[in-house]
N, C-alpha and C positions, 0 to 999 in steps of 0.2 A: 156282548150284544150281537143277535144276526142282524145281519145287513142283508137289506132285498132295494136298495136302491134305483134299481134302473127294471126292473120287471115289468110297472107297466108302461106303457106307451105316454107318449103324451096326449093322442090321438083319444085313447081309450079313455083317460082322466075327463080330458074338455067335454067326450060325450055323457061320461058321467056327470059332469055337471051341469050339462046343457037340457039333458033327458027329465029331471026334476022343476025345470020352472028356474026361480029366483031361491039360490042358496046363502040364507043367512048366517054370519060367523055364530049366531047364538044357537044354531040347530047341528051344528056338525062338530067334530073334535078339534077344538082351536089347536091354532101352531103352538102356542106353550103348552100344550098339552100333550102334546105329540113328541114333544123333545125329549130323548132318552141322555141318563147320566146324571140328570138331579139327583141330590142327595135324598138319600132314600129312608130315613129313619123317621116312623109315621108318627103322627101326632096332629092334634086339631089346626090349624092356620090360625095366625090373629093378627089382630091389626095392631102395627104400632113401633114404635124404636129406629134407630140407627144403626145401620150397618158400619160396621170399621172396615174399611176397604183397605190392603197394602199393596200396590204396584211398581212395579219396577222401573217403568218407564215413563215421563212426564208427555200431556198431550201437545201435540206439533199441528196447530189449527190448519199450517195450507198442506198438510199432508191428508186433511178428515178423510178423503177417500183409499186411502193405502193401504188401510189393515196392517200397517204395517208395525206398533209397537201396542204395550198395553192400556197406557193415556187415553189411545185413539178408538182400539176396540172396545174400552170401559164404557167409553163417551157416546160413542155408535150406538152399542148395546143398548142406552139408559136412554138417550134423549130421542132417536129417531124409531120410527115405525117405516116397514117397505110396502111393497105393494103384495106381495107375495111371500109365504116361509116355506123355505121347505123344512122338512122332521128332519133331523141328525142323521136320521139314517136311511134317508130316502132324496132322492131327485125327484118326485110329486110335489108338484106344486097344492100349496095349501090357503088358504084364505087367509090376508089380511087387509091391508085398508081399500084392497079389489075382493069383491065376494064373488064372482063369476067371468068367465069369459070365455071367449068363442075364435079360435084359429080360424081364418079363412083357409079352404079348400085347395089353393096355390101356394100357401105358407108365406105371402108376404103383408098381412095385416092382423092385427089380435084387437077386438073388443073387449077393455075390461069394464067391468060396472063395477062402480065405486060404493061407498060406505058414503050415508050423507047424515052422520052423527059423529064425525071428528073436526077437533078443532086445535089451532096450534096452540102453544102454549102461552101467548099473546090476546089467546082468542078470537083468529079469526080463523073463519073455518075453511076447511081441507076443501078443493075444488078439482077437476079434470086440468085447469090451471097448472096447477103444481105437480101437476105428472107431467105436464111438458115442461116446465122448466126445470124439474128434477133430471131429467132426460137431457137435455139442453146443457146445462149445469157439469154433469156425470160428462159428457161429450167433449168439454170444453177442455184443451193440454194442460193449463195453466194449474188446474184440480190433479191432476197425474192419477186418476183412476184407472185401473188398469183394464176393466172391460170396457175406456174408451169406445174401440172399434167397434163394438156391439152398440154400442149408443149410438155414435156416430153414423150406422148402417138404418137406423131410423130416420127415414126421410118426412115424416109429416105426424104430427098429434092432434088429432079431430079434437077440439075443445068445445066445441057447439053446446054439448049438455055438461052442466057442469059436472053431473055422478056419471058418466060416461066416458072414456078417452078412449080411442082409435089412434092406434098405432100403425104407423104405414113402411114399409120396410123395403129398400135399395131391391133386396134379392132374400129369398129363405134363410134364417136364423136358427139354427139348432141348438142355440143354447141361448134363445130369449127371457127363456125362464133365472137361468143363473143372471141374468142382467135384472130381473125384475125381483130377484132377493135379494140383491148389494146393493143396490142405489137408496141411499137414507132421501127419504122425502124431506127436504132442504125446504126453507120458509124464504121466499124473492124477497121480503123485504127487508130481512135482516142478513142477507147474503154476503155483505162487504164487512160485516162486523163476524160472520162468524170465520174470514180469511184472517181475522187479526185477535181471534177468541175472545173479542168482548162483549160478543153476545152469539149464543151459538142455540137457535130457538130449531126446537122440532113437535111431531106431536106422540113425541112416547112416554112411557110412563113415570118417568123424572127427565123435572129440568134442571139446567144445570144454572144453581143459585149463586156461587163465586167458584174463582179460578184463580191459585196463586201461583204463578209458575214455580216450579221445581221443588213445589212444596206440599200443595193437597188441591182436590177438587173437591167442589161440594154440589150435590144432586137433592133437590128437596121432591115430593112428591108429588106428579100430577092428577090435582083434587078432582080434576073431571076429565079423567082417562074413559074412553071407550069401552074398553073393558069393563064390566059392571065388578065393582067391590075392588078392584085392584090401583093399582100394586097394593101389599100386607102395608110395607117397610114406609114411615115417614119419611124417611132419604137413608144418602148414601154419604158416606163418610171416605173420599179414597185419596192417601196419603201418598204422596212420592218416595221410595225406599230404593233407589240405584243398587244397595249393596245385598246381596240374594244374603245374604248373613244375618245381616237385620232383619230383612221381613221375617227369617225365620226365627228371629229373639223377639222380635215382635209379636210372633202370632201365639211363640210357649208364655209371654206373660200377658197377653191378654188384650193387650195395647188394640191388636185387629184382631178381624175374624174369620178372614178371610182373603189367601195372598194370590199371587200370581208374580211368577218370575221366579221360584225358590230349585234350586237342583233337585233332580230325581233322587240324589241318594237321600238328600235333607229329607226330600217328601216322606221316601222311607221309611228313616227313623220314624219321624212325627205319626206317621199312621201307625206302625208298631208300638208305638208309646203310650196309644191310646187316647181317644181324645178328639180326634181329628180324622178327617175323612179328605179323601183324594178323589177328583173325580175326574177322569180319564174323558178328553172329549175326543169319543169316535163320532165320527162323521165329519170330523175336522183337523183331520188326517194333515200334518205337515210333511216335507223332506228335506232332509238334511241332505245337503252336495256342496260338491267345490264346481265353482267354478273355471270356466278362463277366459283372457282376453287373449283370442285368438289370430289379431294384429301382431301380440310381441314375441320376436323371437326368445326360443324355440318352443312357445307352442302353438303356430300357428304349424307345426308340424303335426298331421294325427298320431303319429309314432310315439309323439313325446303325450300328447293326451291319452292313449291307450296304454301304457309303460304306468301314469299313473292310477288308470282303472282298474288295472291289474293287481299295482300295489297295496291299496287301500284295503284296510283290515276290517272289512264293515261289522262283522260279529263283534270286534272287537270293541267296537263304538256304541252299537246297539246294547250289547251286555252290559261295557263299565259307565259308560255315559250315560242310557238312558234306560239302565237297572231294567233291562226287558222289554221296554212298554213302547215296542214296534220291533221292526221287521228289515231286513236289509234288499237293496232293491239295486234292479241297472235301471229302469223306468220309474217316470213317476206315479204308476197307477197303483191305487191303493188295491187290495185283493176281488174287491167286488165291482169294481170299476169293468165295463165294456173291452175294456182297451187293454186291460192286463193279458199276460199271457205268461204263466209261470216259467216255461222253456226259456224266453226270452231274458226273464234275468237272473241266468246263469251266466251270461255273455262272456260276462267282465267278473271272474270268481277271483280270489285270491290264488293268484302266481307269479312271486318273487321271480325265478328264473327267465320267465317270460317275458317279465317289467324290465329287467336289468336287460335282457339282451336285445330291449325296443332301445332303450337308453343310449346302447353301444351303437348302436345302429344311428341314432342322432346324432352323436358326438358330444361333445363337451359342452354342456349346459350350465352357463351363470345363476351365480344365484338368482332365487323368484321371490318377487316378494309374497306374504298369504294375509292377506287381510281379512279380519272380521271384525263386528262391530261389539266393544264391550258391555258389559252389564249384563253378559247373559250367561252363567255357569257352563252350560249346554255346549257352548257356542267356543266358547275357551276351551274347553276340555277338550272336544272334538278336533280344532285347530291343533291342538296339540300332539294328538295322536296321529296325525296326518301329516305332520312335522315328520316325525320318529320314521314312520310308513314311509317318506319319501325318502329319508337320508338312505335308511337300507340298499334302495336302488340306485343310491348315487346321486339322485338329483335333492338338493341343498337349497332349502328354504326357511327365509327370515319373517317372523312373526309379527306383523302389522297393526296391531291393536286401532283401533281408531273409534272415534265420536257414536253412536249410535245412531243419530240424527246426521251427521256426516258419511254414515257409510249408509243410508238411504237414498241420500242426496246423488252419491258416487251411483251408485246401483242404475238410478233410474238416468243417469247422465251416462252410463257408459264408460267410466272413468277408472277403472281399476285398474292397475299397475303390471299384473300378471295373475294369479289366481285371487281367490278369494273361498271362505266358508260361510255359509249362512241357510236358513231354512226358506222354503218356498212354499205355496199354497198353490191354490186352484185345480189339482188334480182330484180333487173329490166332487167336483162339479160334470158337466155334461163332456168328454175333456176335449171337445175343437177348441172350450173357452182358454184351456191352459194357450197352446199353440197360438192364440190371436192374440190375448191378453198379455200374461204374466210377463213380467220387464224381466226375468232368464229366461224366455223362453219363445217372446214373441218374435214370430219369422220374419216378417216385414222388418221392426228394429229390437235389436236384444243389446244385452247389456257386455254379453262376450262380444258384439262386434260380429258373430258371423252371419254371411250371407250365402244362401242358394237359392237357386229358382225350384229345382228341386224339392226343399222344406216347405217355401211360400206356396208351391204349386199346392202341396200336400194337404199344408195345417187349413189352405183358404179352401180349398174342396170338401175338407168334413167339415169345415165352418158352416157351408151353404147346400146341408144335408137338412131336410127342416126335422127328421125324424131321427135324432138322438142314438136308437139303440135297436134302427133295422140294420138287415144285413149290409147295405150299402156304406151304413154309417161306421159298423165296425171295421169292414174291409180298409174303411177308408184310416181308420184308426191305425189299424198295422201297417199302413206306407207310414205314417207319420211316426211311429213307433222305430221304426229299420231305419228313419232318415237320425233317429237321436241315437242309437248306437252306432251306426256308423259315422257322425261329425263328431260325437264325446265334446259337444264344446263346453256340456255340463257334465258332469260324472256326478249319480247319483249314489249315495251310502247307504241310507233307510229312512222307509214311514217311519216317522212319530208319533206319539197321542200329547198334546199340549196339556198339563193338568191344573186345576186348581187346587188348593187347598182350602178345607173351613175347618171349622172348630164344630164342634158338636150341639152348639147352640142353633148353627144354621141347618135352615133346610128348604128344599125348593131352588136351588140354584143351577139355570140352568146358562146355554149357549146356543148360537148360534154358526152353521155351518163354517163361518168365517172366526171363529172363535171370539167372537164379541159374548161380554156377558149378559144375560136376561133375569134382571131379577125382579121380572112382572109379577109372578107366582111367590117370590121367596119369603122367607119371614123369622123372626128368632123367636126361638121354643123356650 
């Protein structure tokens, strides 16, 4: 897939839609349409059937705004609608439950005009309301979303007209738009039941009909979605499978149809087997890095955090771990991102001699603990290799397995022991949002524990660029870029592509930038 993500302006977009009048979703290329990576084997659409869903990971209600396991982006995917989509392969904002709007000329207020033909699943209908308290909601600690700060920098929601909402903004926002494709438009009324998942009401295209923990979700169809004729699929069938083994015995007999969470080599096989189709979600670029908590000696040394950036065999990882399907990196910018700069992640290449002789220079380092969260192929394997990679230079480290739902909880508390491995997001978006947001990465509070004025100065200066991917914005990208190579308080390995798997029955299956699934369009052949 090319990627032309950040080309036009945002400046440019607004006036394209401002230049036409009142832009209808039904006159222009909706967001599911725009999404590249559906399966692609043609045939007529129909209506009808069950999807067999198998996921790895059961949903964790007070995490719904995390993205953080596949429960939670099944759930996102199926039940809520945003206000805005961007395409997979693009930072353009695209229409959804706002068909228009208008940046003020200062960049601290945005007009959106609303759609006034949706309704929740409850049946009451969508209002300028529910964008402020979605807003409100998203803003609020207790949720742990991680574009907080961006919420929170909106200081007032004009509700006057109900198809209208004005947003009024602290200071300039450069990455208003990635706040206004994450935030699931959340229903006030049933807000305290969907913190406890007994009832978790939005208005997208399945809701969600029972919930049995650690066991299946069921999604039945919303009969009077917005969308005219959609979704195909009378619901969703998505089973809890912790053991990446099973989903993949599950998906050769038929049992599902479609997994998430299976190892890359498994996916392998299965594609070469015939039968079965992989779909690689670019534009939902994850990376895989270790961590540290750079509180505990010794690595609150950078000697000792540069000794292991050096070590780290990232080919090695890329290749056998993740059979190809990404790239090895010292930043977290995908290739087409603003902010990358190829020179730059050479930094930290592989050299043994250089690691061991930062090592000698430290002194004798205790063992570390390396914790990651299980149930994830990916995630083990990697740990592992990163094990081996350390001994080499001396430094000895013990493998921490822990809860997956436990090692969220650690992550976002700050709480790791000494390193850790895990994959991160947000670097596919506008990326000041990675620097404010991301709990690895946010300056003000990160989950390594480190602080400078330095970073905060940096990350909050391209925060409050309003224009994304002028020259000022980029500039301001490479201070924040120099400040993560020189603290290493994260050491990056490589992009990833997140894939699913289906069987060849499905088709139409797509996603969302954040890897939630969208199966508005999908249907079985």
């Amino acid at each position: 897939m090319s990627h032309v993500p950040f080309e036009l302006s945002r400046r440019q977009v607004l006036a394209g839609f401002g230049a036409g009048g009142v832009l209808l979703l039904a006159g222009c290329s909706s967001a599911v349409a725009d999404k590249k990576g559906a399966t692609s084997k043609s045939s007529k659409p129909r209506s009808g059937g069950v999807l067999k869903v198998g996921i790895g990971q059961d949903l964790i209600p007070g995490n719904i705004f995390t993205n953080s396991n596949a429960g939670i982006t099944t759930t996102v995917g199926l039940v809520f609608d945003r206000l805005i989509n961007y395409p997979n392969d693009q930072v353009v904002p695209k229409p959804s439950l706002a068909t228009t709007w208008e940046l003020a000329a200062d960049g601290t207020s945005l007009a959106l005009d609303l759609r006034d033909d949706v309704t929740y699943h409850s049946g009451r209908p969508f209002t300028s309301e529910d964008v402020a308290f979605a807003i409100e909601t998203y803003a609020d600690p207790k949720w742990n979303g991680q574009l907080k700060s961006t919420a929170g920098a909106i200081t007032k929601v004009d509700t006057s007209d109900p198809h209208r909402a004005v947003l009024h903004f602290a200071h300039p926002l450069g990455n208003i738009f990635d706040l206004l494709d994450t935030i699931p438009i959340v229903d006030h009324e049933t807000i305290d039941q969907l913190a406890t998942g007994e009832k978790i009401v939005g208005t997208g295209a399945f809701a969600l009909k029972s919930w049995t923990p650690n066991t299946e979700l069921v999604y039945e169809k919303n009969a009077k979605y917005w969308q005219p004729g959609r979704p195909y699929l009378d619901g969703v069938r998505a089973t809890i499978v912790p053991q990446p083994t099973s989903l993949t015995s599950q998906l050769r007999s038929g049992q599902i149809d479609y997994a998430y969470g299976i190892s890359n080599r498994d996916i392998e096989t299965l594609v070469n087997s015939g039968g079965y189709e992989a779909i690689r979600l670019e534009g939902a670029e994850t990376q895989v890095y270790v961590g540290t908590n750079v509180a505990v000696k010794p690595l609150d040394d950078v000697r000792t955090r540069q000794a292991i950036a050096y070590a780290l065999d990232r080919d090695r990882v890329i290749s056998e771990v993740y059979r190809g399907v990404g790239y090895p990196i010292n930043l977290p910018w995908p290739k087409y991102s603003p902010a990358y700069d190829a020179d730059a992640n050479t930094t930290y290449s592989l050299q043994i001699e250089k690691a061991k002789d930062l090592v000698k220079q430290v002194g004798p380092i205790p063992k570390l603990p390396l914790t990651y969260g299980t149930g994830n192929p990916l995630i083990e394997a990697t740990a592992q290799i990163v094990q081996a990679n350390l001994k080499e230079i001396g430094i000895e480290v013990e493998l921490d397995p822990i809860d997956q739902a436990q090692f969220v909880k650690t992550l976002i508390g700050a709480q790791f022991k000494g390193l850790w491995v895990t994959l991160h997001s947000w670097a596919q978006y506008t990326p000041s949002t990675l620097t404010v947001s991301a709990y690895p990465f946010n300056a003000a509070k990160n989950a390594s524990k480190y602080q400078s004025a330095d970073y905060l100065q940096d990350a909050e200066g391209a925060w409050k660029i309003a224009e994304g991917t002028s020259a000022d914005a980029k500039a301001a990208y490479g201070k924040v870029s120099q400040d993560l190579l020189d603290a290493l308080f994260l050491i990056e390995i490589g992009i990833v592509l997140p894939q699913y798997v289906v069987s060849d029955q499905v088709r139409d299956v797509s996603y969302t930038k954040r890897s939630e699934v969208d199966l508005t369009n999908a249907y079985l052949a």
